[in-house]
Backbone bond lengths (Angstrom), bond angles and torsions (degrees), N, CA, C in turn:
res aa  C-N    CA-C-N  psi(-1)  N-CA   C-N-CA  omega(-1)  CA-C   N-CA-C  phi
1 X - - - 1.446 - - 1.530 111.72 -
2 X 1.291 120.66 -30.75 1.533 121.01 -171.37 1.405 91.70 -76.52
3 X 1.591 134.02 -60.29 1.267 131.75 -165.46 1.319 101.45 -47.71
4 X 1.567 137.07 -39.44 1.488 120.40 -165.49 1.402 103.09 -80.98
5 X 1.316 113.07 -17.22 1.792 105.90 164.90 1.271 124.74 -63.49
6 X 1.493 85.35 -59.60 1.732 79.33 175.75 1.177 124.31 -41.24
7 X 1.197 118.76 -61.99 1.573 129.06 165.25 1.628 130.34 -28.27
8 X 1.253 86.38 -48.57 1.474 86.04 162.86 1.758 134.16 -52.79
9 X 2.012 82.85 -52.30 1.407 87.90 167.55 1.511 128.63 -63.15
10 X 1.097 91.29 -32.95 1.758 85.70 -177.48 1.757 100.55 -60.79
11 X 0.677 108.18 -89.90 1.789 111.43 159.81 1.699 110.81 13.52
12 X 0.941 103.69 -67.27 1.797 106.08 177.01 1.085 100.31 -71.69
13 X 1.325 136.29 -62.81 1.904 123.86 -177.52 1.793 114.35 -47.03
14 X 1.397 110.76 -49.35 1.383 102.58 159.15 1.096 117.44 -43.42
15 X 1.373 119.40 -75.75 1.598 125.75 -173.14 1.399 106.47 -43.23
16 X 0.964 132.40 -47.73 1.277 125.35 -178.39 1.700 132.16 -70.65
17 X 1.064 104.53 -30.43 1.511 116.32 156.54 1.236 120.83 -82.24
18 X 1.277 126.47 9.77 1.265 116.13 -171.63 1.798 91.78 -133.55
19 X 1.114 119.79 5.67 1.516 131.48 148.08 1.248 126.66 -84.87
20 X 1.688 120.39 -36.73 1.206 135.07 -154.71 1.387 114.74 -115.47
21 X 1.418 114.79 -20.60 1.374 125.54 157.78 1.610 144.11 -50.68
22 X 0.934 95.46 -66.01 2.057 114.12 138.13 1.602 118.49 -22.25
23 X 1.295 119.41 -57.61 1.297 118.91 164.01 1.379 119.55 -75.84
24 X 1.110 132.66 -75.70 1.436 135.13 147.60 1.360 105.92 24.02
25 X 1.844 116.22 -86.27 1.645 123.94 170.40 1.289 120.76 -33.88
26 X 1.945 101.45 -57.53 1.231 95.53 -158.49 1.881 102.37 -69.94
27 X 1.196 123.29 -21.77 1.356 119.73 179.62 1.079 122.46 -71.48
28 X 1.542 142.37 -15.88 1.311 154.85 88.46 1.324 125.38 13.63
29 X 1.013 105.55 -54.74 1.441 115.48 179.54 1.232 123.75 -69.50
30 X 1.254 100.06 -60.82 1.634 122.20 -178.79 1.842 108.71 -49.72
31 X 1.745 111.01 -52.95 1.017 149.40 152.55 1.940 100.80 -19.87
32 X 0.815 117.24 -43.63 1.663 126.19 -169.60 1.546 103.16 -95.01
33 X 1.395 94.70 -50.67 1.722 93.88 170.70 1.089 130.26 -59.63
34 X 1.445 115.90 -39.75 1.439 129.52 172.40 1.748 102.92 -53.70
35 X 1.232 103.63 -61.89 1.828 109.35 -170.67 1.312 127.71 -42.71
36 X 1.689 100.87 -30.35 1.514 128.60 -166.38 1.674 96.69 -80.23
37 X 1.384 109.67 -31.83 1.794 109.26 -149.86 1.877 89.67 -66.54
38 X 1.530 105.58 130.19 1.605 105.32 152.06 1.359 114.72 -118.68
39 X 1.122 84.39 -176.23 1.822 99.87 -171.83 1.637 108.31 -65.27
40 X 1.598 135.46 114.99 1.297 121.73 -174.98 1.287 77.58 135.00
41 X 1.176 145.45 -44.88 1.681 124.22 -149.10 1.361 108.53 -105.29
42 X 1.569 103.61 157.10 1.470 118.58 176.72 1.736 112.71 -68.84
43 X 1.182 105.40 129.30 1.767 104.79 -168.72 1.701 91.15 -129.17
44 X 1.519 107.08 171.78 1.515 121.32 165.62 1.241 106.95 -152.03
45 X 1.652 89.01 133.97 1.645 96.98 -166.22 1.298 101.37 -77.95
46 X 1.553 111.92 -168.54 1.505 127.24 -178.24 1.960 95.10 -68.27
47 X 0.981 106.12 -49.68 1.512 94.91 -178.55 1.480 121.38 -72.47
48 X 1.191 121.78 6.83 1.324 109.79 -179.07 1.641 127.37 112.60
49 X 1.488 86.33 -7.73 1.969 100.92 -166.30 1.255 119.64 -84.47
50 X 1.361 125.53 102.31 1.584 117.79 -164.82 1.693 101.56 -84.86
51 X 1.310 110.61 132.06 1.599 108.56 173.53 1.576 95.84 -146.36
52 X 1.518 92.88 -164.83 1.823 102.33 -177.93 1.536 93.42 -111.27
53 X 1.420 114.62 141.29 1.239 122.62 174.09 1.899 103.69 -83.51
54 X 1.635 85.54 97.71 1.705 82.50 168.76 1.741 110.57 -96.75
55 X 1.168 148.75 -32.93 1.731 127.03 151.34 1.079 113.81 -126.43
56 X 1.365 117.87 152.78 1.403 142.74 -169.16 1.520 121.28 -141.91
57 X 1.607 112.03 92.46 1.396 112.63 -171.63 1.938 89.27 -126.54
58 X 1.856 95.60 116.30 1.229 91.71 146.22 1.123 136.67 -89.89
59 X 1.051 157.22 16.50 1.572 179.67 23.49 2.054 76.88 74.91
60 X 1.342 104.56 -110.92 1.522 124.41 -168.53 1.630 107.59 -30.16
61 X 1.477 126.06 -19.07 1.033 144.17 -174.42 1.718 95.08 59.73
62 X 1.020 135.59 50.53 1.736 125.22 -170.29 2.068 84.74 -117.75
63 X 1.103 91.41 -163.24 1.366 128.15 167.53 1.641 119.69 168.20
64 X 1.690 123.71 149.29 1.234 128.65 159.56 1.483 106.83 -68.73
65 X 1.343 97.83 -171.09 1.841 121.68 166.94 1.192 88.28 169.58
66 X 1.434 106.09 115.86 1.752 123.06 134.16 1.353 95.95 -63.30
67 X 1.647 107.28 137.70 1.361 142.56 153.85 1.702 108.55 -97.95
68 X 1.238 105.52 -56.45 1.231 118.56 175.17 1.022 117.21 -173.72
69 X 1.446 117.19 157.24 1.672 160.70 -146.14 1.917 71.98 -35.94
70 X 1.506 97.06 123.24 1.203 106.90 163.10 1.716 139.65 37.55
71 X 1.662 93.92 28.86 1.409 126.39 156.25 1.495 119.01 -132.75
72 X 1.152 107.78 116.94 1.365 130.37 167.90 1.912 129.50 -103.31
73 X 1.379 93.76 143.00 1.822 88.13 -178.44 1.770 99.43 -123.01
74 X 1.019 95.86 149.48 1.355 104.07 -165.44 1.484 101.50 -99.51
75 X 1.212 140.29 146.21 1.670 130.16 -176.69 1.625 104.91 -156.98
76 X 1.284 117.58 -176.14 1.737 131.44 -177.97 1.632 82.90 -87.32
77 X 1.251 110.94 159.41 1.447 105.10 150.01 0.920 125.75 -85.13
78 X 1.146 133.53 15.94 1.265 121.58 178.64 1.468 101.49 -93.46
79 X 1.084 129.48 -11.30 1.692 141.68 176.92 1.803 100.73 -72.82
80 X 1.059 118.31 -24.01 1.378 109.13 178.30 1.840 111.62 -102.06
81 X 1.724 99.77 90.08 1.494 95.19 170.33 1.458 132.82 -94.94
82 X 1.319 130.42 33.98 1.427 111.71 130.03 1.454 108.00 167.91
83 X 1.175 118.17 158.31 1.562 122.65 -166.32 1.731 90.30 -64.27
84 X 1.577 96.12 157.90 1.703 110.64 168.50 1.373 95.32 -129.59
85 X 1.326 79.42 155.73 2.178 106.98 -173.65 2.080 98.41 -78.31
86 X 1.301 108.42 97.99 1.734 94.06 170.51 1.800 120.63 -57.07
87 X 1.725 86.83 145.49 1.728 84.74 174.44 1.270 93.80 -102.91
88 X 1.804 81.08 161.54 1.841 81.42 178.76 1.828 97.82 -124.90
């Protein structure tokens, strides 16, 4: 009877890391990208909005985005998820 416990347990710690891991990285990841982004680069927000990151204070938690030529939206940063590669 103890062995099928154990078993069990092991079973849920697998299972469970092997659900929770996947996110983990990718939140990590994202996490690095975010840190890296400076002011000058092409970003896309959570909604989809490609602009130029004109300021970036995590302290104030704010950020800019040019959308365009001399319109800017002001957001949390956490609204800006992640630099984009420019085409040229």
């Amino acid at each position: 009877m103890e062995s099928q416990q154990t078993f069990i347990l092991i079973g849920v710690v697998v299972l469970s890391v092997l659900m929770f891991l996947p996110q983990w990285q990718a939140r990590r990841r994202q996490k690095k990208q975010v840190q890296a982004m400076q002011v000058g680069d092409q970003v896309m927000t959570v909604s989809g909005i490609i602009g130029k990151l004109t300021h970036y204070d995590v302290e104030e938690n704010r950020a800019r985005v040019e959308i365009a030529p001399g319109v800017e939206i002001t957001m949390v940063t956490a609204g800006v998820s992640r630099p984009v590669e420019e085409s040229s």
